[in-house]
N, C-alpha and C positions, 0 to 999 in steps of 0.2 A: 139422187136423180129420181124422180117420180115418172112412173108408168103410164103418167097421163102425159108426158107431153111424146109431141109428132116423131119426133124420131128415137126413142125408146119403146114407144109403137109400135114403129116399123122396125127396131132390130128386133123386138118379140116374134113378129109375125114371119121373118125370113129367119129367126133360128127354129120356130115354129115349123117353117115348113122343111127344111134340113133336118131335123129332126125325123119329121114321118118320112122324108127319100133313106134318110140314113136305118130307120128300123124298117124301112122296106126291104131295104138290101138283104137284111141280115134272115129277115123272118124268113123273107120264097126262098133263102138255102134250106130251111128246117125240114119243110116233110120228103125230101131228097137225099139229104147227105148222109142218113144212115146206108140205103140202098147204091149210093151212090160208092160210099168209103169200101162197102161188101164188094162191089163189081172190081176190088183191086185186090180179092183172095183176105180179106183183114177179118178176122175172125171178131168174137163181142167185145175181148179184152182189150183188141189194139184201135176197135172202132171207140171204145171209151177212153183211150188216152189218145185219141184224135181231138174227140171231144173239150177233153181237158188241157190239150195244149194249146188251145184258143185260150179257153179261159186263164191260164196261168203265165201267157203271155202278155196279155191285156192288165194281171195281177202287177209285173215287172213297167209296162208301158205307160199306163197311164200317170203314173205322179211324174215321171220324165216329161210326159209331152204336156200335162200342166207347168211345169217349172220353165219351158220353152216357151210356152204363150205368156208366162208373167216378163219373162226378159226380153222375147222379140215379138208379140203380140198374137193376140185371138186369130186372127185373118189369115196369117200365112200357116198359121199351127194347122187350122183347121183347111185346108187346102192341101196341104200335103200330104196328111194321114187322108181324105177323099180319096186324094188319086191315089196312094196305097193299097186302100181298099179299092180300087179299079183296078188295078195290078193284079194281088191277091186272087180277086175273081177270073180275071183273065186268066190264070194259072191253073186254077184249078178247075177251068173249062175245058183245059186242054194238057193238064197233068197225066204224063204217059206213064206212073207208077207211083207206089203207095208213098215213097220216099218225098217226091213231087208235091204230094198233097198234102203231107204233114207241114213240108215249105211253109206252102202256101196257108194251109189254116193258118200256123205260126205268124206267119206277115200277116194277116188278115185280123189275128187278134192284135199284133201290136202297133195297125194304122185304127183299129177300131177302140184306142183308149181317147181317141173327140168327144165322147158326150159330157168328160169331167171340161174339155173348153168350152164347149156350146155352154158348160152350165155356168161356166165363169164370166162369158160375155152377158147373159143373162142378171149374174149378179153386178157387172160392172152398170148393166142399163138402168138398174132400179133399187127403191130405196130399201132397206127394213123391212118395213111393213108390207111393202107390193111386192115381197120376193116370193113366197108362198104361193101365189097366185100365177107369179111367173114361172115358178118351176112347176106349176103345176100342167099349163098351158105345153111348155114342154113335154111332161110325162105323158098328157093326152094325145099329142102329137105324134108320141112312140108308140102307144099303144094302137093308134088309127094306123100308123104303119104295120102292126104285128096283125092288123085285122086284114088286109087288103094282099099282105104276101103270100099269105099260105092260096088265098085263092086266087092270087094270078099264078104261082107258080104249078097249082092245078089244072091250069089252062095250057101251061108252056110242057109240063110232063109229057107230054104224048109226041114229041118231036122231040124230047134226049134230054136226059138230068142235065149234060153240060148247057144246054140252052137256060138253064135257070141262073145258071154261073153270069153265064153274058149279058141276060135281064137285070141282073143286079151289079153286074161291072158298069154298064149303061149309066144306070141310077147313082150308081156313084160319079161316076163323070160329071153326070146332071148337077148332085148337088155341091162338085167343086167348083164348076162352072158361076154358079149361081151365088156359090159364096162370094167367089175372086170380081164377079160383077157389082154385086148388088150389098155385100153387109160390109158397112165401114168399121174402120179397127176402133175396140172400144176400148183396151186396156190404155190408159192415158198416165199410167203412173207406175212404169215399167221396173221393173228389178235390175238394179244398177250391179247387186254383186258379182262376182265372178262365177258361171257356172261350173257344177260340180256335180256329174251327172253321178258320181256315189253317192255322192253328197242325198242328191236327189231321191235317186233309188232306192237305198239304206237307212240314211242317217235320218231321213227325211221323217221316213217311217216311223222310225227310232225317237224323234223327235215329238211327231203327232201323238204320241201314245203316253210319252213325261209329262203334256200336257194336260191337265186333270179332268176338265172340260171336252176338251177336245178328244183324247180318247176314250172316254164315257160313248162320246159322238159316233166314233168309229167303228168300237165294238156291237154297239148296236146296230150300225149298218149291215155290220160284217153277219150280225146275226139274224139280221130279217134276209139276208138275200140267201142264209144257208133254207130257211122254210120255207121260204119262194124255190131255189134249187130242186132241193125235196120233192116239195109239191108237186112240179112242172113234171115231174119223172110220174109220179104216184099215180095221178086220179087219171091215167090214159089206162093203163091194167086195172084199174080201180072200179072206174065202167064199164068196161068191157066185162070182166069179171062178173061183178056184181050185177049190171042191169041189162048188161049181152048188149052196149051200145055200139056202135061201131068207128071209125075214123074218123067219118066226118063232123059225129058229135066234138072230137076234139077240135075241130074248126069253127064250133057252136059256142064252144066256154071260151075262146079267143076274141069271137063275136061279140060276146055276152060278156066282155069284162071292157071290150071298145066301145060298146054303144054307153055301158055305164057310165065310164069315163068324160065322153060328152054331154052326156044329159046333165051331170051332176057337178061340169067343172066348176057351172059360177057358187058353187057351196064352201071352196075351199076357202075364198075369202072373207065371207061372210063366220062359216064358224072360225077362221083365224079370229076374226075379229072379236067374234062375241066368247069364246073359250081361251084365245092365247094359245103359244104353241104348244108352252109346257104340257100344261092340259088335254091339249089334244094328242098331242103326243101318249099320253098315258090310257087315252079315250082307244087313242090307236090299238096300241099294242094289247089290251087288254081286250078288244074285242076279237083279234086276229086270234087268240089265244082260243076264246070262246069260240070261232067259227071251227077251226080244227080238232076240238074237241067233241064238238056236235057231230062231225062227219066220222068221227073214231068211234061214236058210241052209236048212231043213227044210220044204220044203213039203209036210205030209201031213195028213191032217186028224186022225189017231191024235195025231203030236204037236203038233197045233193044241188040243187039248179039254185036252191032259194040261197043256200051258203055261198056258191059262186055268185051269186048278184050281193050280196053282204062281203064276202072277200074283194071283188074286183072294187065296192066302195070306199073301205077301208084303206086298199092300197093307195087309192086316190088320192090319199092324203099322208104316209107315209114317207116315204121320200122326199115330196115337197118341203113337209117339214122340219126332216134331219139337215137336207143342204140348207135351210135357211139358218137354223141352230148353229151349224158350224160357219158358215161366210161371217154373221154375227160374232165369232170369236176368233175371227182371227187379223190378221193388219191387209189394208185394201191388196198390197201388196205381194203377197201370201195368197191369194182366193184361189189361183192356177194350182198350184200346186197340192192347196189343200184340199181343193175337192177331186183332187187328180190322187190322192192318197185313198179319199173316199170311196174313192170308185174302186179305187184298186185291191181295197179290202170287200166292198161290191162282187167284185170278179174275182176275188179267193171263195167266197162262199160260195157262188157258182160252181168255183171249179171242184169243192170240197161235197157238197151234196149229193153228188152221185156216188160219193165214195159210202156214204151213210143211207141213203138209200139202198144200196149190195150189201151193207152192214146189216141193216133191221130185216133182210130178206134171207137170210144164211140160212133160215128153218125152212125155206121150198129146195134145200140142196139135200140131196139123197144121205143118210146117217148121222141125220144132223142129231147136234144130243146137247141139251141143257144141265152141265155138270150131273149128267145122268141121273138126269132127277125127270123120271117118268111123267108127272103131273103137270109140271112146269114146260115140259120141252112139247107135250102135247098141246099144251095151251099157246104158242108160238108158232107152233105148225098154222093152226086155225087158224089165227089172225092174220097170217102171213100169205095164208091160200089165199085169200079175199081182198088181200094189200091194204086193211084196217092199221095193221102192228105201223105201214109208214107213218100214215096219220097219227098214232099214239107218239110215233117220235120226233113229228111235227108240232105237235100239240105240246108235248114235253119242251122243246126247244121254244117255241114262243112262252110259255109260262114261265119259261126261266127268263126271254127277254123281259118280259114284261115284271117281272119281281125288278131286274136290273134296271129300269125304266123307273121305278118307283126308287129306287132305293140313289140314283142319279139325282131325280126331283128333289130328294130327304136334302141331299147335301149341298145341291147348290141354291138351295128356298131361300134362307135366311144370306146370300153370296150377293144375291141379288134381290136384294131391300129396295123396296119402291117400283118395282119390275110389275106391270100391270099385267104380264101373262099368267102372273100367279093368283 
């Protein structure tokens, strides 16, 4: 199915806009829910497994509620997990304890494993070649929501954190509403086996990983969302720190990673086209490697802005490319599910990165001691003051993707003889 005809179009442009309602939702809970989760007695420990029981529910949710859209379709999949997330928000607008809230995050991450569907009707709409471009149009669309939430939810602050809840339970109504109207079901070649939701949830998993291609596909997801995780924690202490910025600058690089993202979507297809994905895939991961190593070793705030306009590019392209790689390897049939795995190793890394951020930060805890090796455990303190040392293990973890990037390419080059991406 080609992207150029009228209603592949128009499913782009209405999962396009579901997309920015659905990362609307998510973003205006962000600069709330820490102070929010506090205002229930939850100390830093139990506000970070608040945090992570979104993400590790979403980990368990997403290849299930892929496996449902491949058997009973995109449409109603995506509809249901909406009003979940309406639910969700509703709940924890009006959550009269800390118990309440974990709920509700909990539901909240497991109606929010839809993006592996939205990306599945995406791939049902378009061919090969116009996937890229499609996922890309997508990714822009979430990031124009993560631009737009945090400043309306700066607006609704000043009348009650739970008002931010209901602004975004709202939003999600809107875009079930909007789906149940307006986007027709695209899966046209449904999964006739019997479900099996261990199957699903386990074996599934178990399954994407025997596959040699395919889990090449997943690990490396699984390892760009752990330095994205990372990240997202780092460079907020990172400036502050370092250049004495304040909060709003962290509303500035969310800004600054959305405007890039539009200015530069029509580039995705364009270098698809003239690099292939392999290629750029490797173009990818090798500069993200390079951008975290410049901010490890460069501490200045010139080349702090210039590497988030180089990171936010790079991402650009990222993503769109792993999901085209993997819908490409696997049976039309299959797409629900397997980007529903995708995602779910997506949202492991997520949930895993704050773990490894508290990790590479042990030396700002009082008696901290590097196998009592005075030289060594002083040089970890420094780094660690200034939140450098995250970056050294951002930068570490992308060099290692990106070796594994290379070494994915080595083996399946000659797999794929005649393959113009190479």
């Amino acid at each position: 199915m080609s992207l150029n005809t009228k209603s592949n179009k128009r499913n782009l442009l209405i999962v396009g806009l579901i997309s920015f309602l659905n990362a609307l939702t998510f973003a205006a809970i962000i600069p709330i829910i820490y102070s929010y989760a506090a205002s229930f007695g939850l100390n830093d420990t139990l506000i970070g497994l608040l945090f992570g029981s979104f993400a590790f529910a979403q980990f368990f949710a997403t290849p299930v509620i892929g496996r449902l859209s491949d058997k009973y379709g995109r449409k109603p999949l995506l509809v249901i997990s909406l009003l979940g997330t309406f639910i969700a928000n509703v709940i924890q607008a009006f959550a009269g304890s800390a118990w309440v809230l974990f709920l509700a995050r909990m539901l909240d991450g497991i109606t929010g494993g839809n993006n592996s569907v939205a990306q599945a009707v995406i791939s049902d709409s378009t061919e090969q070649k116009d996937r890229p471009m499609g996922f890309a149009i997508f990714g822009a669309s979430f990031g124009l929501g993560f631009l737009f939430g945090p400043v309306i939810a700066l607006a609704i602050m000043p009348y009650g954190n739970n008002y931010v809840f209901l602004f975004s339970a709202l939003i999600a109504l809107l875009a079930a509403i909007l789906t149940a109207v307006f986007l027709p079901e695209t899966n046209l070649t449904r999964e006739t086996k019997k479900l099996d939701l261990f199957d699903t949830l386990f074996l599934q998993i178990y399954k994407g990983f025997k596959m040699p291609i395919v889990r090449d596909i997943l690990i490396i997801n699984l390892i760009t969302s752990l330095s994205l995780s990372v990240f997202q924690i780092a460079f907020q202490p990172y400036i502050k720190v370092n250049f004495g910025l304040g909060e709003e600058h962290i509303s500035y690089v969310l800004i600054l990673s959305g405007i890039v993202n539009i200015l530069f979507l029509p580039l995705v297809k364009i270098f698809t086209n003239k690099f292939g994905l392999y290629k750029l895939l490797n173009l990818t991961f090798l500069f993200r490697a390079l951008n975290f190593a410049i901010l490890a070793l460069l501490v200045d705030q010139s080349v702090f802005w210039l590497m988030m306009v180089v990171f936010a590019f790079v991402n650009l392209f990222s993503r769109p490319i792993i999901t085209s790689l993997l819908t490409r390897n696997v049976k039309s049939e299959d797409q629900g599910v397997a980007i529903g795995v995708s995602e779910s190793m997506f949202s492991l890394g997520l949930a895993v990165g704050p773990a490894i951020f508290a990790f590479v930060n042990l030396p700002l805890q009082e008696g901290f001691t590097f196998l009592q090796i005075p030289l060594i455990t002083d040089m970890l303190i420094d780094l660690a003051k200034n939140y450098t040392l995250s970056f050294y293990a951002i930068a570490i973890i992308s060099v290692i993707a990106w070796f594994y990037v290379l070494w994915f390419l080595r083996r399946i080059k000659y797999s794929k003889s005649g393959n113009n991406d190479f």
